[in-house]
C-alpha positions, 0 to 999 in steps of 0.5 A, a space after each residue: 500500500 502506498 504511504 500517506 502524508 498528512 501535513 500537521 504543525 507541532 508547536 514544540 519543534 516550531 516547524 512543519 512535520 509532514 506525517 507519511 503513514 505506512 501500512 506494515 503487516 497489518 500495522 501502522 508505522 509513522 515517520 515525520 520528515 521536516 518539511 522543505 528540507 533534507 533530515 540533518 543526520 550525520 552518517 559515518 563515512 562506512 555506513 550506506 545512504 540507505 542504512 542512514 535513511 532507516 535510521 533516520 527515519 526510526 528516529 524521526 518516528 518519535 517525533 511523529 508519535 509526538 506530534 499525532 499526539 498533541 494533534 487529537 483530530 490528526 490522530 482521529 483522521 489516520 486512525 479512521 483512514 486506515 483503519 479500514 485497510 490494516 484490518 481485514 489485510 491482516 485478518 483476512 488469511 487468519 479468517 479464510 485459513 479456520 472457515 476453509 476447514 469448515 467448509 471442508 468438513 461440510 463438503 465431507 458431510 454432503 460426500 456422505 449423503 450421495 448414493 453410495 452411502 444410501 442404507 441400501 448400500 451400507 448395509 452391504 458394507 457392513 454385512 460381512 463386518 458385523 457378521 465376522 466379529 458377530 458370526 451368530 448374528 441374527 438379521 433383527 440384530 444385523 438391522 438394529 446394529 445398522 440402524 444405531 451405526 448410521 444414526 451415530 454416523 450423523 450425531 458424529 458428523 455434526 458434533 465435529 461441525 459444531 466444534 469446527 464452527 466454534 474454532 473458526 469462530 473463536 479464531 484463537 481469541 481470549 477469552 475462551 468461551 463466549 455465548 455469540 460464537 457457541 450461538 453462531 456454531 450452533 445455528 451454522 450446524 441446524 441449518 446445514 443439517 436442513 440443508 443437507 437434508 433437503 440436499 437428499 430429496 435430490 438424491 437416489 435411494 436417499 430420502 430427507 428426513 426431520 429425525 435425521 436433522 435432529 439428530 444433527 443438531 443434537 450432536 452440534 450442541 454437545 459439542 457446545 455443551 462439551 466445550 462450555 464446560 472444557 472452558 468452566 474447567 480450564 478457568 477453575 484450574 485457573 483461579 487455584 493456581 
């Protein structure tokens, strides 16, 4: 980004400071330089013109952090207008970084609700399994088993879609726990368990269904409850150190 000068006075040096504002990883860096002449730096005659620059300028700094402060409406205008454009260049790839994951685990989940894990299909998958550890399985208990692993299947998928909601919504940040992103995670995980159920209508031998949903959401807000209380725990250790 290209620096900024805004021209201001400070009375304590009795000259005119021009402020260039510059936009470094996602900070702001001030550098006053006199106004119609050169800085009156002494370099040795073994250091570069470059080198004498940068630490003319981190010199300079100081100055400039003076006279933004003695100056409150100049100081409002370079926080105002940067504000803006240091913000989201620096937290744009933490952002994208934590929601990519999400969107990932829900393309998962949406793989997993195409035909071929129809329960037609699953339970040719798990026929010979359940029958090798269980040889004397009877097709009662072969249709029950199977109806307990897919219904788990969708509790499992959705606790760990709450729990990646409420890690992309935290994004590192303290404290640990708040009630807006344990609500954000919650209502992300309901409404693609919606979603992905109206997604099956679409679907060969996949039929939506509003049970399947709530167990979907069940599974999300375990994974809040499981977190809640992960947070009460870590803060009671806490208080006793």
């Amino acid at each position: 980004m290209p620096a900024r000068r805004y021209p201001g006075g400070c009375a304590a040096l009795g000259v005119a400071v021009s402020v260039r504002v510059a936009v470094r990883g996602g900070g702001m860096v001030a550098v006053a330089t006199r106004e119609g002449a050169p800085p009156s730096v002494k370099r040795p005659h073994n250091q570069s013109p470059e080198t004498a620059t940068r630490m003319s300028n981190g010199r300079m700094s100081s100055t400039a952090r003076g006279c933004i402060a003695a100056h409150p409406p100049l100081e409002r205008k370079l926080m105002a207008s940067h504000r803006a454009e240091a913000l989201p260049r620096s937290r744009l790839p933490a952002v994208a970084l934590y929601w990519g994951v999400v969107v990932i685990w829900m393309a998962i989940i949406s793989f997993f609700s195409t035909e071929p894990f129809s329960a037609a299909n699953t339970s040719r998958y798990l026929d010979p399994v359940l029958r090798y550890f269980f040889p004397h399985i009877t097709l009662a208990q072969f249709i029950f088993w199977h109806f307990v692993i897919r219904k788990s299947a969708h509790f499992i998928e959705f606790f760990v879609l709450g729990a990646l909601a409420y890690w992309a919504s935290r994004r590192g940040r303290v404290p640990r726990w708040r009630a807006a992103w344990m609500l954000q995670a919650l209502c992300l995980a309901v409404v693609y368990s919606l979603v992905d159920e109206a997604h099956q209508a679409f679907v060969p031998n996949r039929t939506p269904s509003l049970y399947d949903s709530g167990i979907d959401s069940l599974g999300a807000a375990a994974s809040q409850i499981i977190i809640y209380l992960r947070h009460g725990l870590l803060a009671r250790l806490g208080s006793l150190r």
